[in-house]
C-alpha positions as a Python dict, from the first residue, in 0.01 Angstrom:
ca = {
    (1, 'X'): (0, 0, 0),
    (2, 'X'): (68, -376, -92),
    (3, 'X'): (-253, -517, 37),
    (4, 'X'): (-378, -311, -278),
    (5, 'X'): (-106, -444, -512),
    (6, 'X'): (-175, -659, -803),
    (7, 'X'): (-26, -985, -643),
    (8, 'X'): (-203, -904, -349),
    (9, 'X'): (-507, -919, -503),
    (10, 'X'): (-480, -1169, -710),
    (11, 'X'): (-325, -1417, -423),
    (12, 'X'): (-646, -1338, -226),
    (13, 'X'): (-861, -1485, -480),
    (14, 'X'): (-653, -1830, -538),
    (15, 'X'): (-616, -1848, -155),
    (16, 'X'): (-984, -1850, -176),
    (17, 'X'): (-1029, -2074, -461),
    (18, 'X'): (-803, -2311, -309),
    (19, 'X'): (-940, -2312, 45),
    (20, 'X'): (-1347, -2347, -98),
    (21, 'X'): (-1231, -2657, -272),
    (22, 'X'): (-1046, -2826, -3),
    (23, 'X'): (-1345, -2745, 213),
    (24, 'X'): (-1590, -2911, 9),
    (25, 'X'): (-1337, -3279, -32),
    (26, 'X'): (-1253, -3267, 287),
    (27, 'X'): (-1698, -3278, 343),
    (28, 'X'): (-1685, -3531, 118),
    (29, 'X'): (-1376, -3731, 289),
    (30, 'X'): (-1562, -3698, 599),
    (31, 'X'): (-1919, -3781, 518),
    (32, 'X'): (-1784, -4075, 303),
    (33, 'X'): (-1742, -4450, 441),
    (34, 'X'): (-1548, -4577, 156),
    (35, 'X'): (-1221, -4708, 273),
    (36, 'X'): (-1085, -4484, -36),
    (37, 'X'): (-1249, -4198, 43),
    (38, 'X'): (-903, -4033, 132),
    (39, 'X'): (-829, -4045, -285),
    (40, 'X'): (-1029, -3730, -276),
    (41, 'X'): (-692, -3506, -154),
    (42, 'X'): (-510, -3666, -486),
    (43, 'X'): (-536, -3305, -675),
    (44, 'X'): (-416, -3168, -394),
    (45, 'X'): (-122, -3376, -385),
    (46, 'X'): (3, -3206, -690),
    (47, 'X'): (-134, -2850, -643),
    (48, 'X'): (60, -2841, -337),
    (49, 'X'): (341, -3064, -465),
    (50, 'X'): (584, -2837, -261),
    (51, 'X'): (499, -2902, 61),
    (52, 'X'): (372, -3286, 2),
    (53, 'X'): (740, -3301, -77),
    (54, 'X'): (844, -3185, 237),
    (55, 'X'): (595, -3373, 413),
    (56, 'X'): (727, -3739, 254),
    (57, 'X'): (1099, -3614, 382),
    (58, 'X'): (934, -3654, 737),
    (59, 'X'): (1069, -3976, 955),
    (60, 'X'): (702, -4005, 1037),
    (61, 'X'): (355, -3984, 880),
    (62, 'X'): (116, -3678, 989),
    (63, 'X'): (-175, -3851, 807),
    (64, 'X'): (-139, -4058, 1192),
    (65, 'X'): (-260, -3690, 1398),
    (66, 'X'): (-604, -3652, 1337),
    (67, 'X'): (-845, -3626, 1081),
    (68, 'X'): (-824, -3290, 1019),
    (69, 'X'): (-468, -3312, 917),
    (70, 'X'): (-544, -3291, 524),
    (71, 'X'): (-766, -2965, 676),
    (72, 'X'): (-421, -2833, 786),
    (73, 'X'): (-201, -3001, 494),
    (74, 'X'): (-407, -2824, 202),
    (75, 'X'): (-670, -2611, 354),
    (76, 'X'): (-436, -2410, 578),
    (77, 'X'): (-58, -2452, 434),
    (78, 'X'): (-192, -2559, 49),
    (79, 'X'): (-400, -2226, 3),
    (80, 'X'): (-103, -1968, 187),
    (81, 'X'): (110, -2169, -76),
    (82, 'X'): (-86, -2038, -345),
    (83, 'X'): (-128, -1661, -216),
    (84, 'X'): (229, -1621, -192),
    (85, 'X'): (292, -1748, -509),
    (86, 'X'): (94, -1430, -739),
    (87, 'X'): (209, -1182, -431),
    (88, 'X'): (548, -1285, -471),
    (89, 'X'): (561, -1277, -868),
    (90, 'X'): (432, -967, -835),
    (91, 'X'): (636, -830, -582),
    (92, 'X'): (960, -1006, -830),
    (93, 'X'): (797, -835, -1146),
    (94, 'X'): (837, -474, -958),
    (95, 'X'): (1193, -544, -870),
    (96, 'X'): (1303, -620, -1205),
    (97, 'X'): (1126, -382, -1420),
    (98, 'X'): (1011, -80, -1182),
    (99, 'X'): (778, 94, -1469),
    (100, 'X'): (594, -188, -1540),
    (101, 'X'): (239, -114, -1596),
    (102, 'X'): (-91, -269, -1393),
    (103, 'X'): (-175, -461, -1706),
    (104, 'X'): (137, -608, -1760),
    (105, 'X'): (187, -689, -1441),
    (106, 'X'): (-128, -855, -1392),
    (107, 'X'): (-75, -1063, -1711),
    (108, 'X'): (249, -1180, -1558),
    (109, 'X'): (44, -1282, -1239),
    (110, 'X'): (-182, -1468, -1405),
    (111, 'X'): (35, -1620, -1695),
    (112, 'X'): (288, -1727, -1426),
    (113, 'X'): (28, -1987, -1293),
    (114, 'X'): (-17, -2249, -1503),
    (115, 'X'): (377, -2249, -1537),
    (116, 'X'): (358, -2356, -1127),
    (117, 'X'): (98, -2578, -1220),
    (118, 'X'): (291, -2799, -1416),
    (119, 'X'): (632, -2803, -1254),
    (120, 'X'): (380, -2879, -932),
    (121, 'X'): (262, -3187, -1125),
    (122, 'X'): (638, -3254, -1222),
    (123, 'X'): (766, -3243, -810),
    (124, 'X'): (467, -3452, -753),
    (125, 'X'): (534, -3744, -950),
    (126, 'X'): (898, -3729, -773),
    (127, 'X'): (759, -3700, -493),
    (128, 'X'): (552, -4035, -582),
    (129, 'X'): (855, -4184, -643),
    (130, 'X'): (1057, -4093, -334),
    (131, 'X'): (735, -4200, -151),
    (132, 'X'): (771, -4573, -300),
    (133, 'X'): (1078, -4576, -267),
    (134, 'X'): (1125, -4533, 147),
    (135, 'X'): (841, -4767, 182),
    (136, 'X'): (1049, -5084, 53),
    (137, 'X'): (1290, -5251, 205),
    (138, 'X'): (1641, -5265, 113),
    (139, 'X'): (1682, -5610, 18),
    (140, 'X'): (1351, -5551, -271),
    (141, 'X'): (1493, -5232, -403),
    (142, 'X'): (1828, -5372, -438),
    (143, 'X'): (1637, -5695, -654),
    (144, 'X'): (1426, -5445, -850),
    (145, 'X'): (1722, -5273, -955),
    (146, 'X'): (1861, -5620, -1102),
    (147, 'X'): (1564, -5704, -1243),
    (148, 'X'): (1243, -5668, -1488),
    (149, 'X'): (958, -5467, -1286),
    (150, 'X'): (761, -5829, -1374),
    (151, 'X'): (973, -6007, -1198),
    (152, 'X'): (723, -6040, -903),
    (153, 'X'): (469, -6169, -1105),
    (154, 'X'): (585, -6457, -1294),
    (155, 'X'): (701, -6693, -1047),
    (156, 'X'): (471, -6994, -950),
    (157, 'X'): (515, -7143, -639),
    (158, 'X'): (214, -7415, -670),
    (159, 'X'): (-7, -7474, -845),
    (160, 'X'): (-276, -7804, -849),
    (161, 'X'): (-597, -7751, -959),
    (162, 'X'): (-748, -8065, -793),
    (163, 'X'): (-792, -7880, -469),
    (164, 'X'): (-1022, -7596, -587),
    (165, 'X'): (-967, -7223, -547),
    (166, 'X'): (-751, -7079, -296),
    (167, 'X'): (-939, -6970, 43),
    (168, 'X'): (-685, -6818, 187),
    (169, 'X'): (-274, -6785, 222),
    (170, 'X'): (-126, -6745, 559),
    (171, 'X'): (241, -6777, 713),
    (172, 'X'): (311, -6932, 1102),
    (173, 'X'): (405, -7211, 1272),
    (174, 'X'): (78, -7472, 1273),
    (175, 'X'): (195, -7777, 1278),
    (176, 'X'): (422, -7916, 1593),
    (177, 'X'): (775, -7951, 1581),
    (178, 'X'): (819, -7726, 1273),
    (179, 'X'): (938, -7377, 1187),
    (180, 'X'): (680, -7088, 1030),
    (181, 'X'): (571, -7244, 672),
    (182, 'X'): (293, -7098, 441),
    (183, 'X'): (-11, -7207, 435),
    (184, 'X'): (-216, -7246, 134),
    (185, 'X'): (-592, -7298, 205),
    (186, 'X'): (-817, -7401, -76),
    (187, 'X'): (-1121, -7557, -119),
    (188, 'X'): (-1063, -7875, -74),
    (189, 'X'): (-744, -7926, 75),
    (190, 'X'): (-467, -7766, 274),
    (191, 'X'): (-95, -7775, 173),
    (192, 'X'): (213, -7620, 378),
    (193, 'X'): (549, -7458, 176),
    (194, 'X'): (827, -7403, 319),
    (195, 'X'): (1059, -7048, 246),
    (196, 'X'): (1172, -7204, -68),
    (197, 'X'): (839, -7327, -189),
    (198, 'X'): (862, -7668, -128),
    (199, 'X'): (611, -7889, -28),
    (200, 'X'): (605, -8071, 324),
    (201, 'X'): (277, -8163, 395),
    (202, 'X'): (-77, -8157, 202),
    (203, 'X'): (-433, -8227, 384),
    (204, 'X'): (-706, -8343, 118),
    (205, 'X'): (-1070, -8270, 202),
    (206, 'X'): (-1241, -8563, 151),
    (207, 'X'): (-1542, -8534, -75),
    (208, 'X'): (-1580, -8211, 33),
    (209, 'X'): (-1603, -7856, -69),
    (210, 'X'): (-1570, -7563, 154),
    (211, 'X'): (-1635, -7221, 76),
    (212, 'X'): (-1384, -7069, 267),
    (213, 'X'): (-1123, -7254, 485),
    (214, 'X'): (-912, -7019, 803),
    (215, 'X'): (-622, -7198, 968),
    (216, 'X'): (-604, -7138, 1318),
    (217, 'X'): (-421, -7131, 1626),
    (218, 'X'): (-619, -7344, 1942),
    (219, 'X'): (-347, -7354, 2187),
    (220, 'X'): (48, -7335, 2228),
    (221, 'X'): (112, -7668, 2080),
    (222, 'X'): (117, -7584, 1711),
    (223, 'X'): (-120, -7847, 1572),
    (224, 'X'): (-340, -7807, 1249),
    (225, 'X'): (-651, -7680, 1289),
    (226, 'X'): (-899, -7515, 1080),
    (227, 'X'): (-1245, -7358, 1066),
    (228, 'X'): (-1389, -7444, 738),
    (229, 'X'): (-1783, -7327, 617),
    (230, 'X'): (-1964, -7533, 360),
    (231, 'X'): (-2302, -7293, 259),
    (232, 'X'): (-2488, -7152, 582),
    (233, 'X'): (-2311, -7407, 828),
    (234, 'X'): (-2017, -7336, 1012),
    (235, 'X'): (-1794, -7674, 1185),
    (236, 'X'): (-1450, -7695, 1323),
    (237, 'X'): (-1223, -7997, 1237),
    (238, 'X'): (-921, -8079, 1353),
    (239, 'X'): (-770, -8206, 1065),
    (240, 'X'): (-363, -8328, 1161),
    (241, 'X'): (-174, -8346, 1443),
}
């Protein structure tokens, strides 16, 4: 019979193996509430390289479903994956050489493994790739392909260490009569850039340092204002107009 077959057997056991561990991450996944905790599926990821790949050729993401899709990703398609893979060497091994004994056709079995292993860890650095890839726009892959990969990191668009650290860095229209500008908060001042990096306007905190500094929007007119916090106490100050 072929549910007593070599392969058969043999796919059993890493359909097992393979479904006990995705069990326990996906316990961990669950019970964890680190915003990371989904890096726990990453050995997966190349295990089941195969259908990860098919997954990324998707127009959609199936991460999106439910929480239990990584149950159905790994635990359900991953582990079949890896029963079919012994059953089917086997079942390849008879075919080929039809006097083949149980011994040698269980060292095929097994010795064929780590063989899927790494040209699984092979598709799933592709797959990496393909990911990255779709998830840029066209304009930034056509510039990358011009350009050194530190390209992104070496340009300074200000820099004026009189106002302090940067709070925070924000892009909209907040000041009237003008178009969307960025808006560097810092410390002690505010200054606005345009899409070229140019400087149009600059607010100065007057002897004083904030910890943190939010631009906001207060109403449909576009003026400046912004909630700054200075130790435990918390003020709003409209600071231009």
């Amino acid at each position: 019979m072929i549910r007593r077959t070599t392969g058969f057997k043999v796919g059993i056991v890493t359909f097992c193996i393979h479904l006990c561990s995705v069990l326990f991450a996906f316990m961990a996944y669950t019970n964890s509430k680190s915003s990371t905790a989904g890096l726990v599926f990453i050995y997966f990821f190349f295990l089941d390289a195969p259908i990860q790949l098919l997954i990324t050729l998707l127009p959609f993401s199936v991460f999106e479903f439910s929480v239990i899709m990584p149950l159905i990703i790994y635990g359900l398609l991953g582990s079949s994956l890896w029963f079919l893979i012994p059953w089917l060497m086997d079942r390849l091994v008879i075919r080929v050489f039809p006097k083949v004994t149980g011994t040698m056709r269980l060292t095929s079995v097994i010795g064929v493994i780590p063989i899927f292993l790494v040209g699984f860890i092979l598709l799933g650095s592709l797959t990496t790739t393909l990911s990255i890839q779709q998830e840029r726009p066209d304009e930034l892959r056509k510039l990358l392909g011009s350009t050194p990969s530190d390209y992104l990191i070496q340009k300074v668009v200000f820099d004026d260490i009189s106002l302090g650290g940067v709070s925070s860095i924000i892009r909209g229209r907040y000041r009237p009569n003008n178009g969307p500008e960025t808006v560097l908060a810092f410390h002690r001042g505010v200054v606005f850039l345009n899409d070229r990096y140019e400087v149009q306007n600059r607010i100065e905190f007057s002897d004083c340092y904030f910890q943190t500094v939010y631009p906001v929007h207060t109403a449909d007119d576009y003026t400046s204002k912004f909630i700054p916090e200075f130790c435990t106490q918390i003020s709003a100050m409209n600071t231009l107009q």
